[in-house]
N, C-alpha and C positions, 0 to 999 in steps of 0.2 A: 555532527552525527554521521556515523557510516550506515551502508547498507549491506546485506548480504544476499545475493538473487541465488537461492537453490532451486533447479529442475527437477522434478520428481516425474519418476513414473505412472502411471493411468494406477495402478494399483496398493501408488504408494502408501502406507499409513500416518495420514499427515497429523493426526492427534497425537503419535509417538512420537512423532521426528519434532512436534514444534513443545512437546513436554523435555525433549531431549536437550535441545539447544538453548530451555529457559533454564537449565540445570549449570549452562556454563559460565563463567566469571565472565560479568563486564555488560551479560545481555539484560536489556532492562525491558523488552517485549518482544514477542516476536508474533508476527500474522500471515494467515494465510491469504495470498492474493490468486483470483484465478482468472488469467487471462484468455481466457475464454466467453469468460463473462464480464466485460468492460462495464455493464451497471452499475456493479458491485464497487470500481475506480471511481465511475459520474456520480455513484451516491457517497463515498468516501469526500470526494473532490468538494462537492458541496456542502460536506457535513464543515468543513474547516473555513467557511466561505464569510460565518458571522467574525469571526476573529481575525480573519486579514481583514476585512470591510474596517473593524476598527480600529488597525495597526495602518490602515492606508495603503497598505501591498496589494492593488491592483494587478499590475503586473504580475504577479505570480499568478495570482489566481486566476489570470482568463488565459495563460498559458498551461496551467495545468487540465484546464477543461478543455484547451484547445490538441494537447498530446492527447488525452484519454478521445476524442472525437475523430482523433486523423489516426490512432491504431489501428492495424490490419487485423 
């Protein structure tokens, strides 16, 4: 799976730009992330925490809580 990191501006309209880019070939979601509010990552980060627990991927998972904790 790839990712795509778009920067919008303060006044962007992020409900047109993210209806925009689910209208193109190939996209199968697309979300908005606001790095301003790392919550929103710690409570993502955790929502996926029962499913690596039963795939055994540790590893992943106390580094992805550990990027979203050391973000500036």
């Amino acid at each position: 799976m790839k990712y795509l990191k778009i920067n919008t501006a303060e006044n962007a309209d992020l409900e047109a730009l993210k209806n925009a880019v689910l209208q193109m070939k190939g996209v199968d979601t697309v979300e908005i992330v606001d790095d301003e509010n790392p919550e929103s990552e710690l409570k993502k980060a955790f929502s996926k925490t029962k499913e690596q627990f039963k795939k055994g991927d540790y590893e992943t998972l106390v580094n992805d809580i550990f990027d979203i904790l050391t973000k500036k």
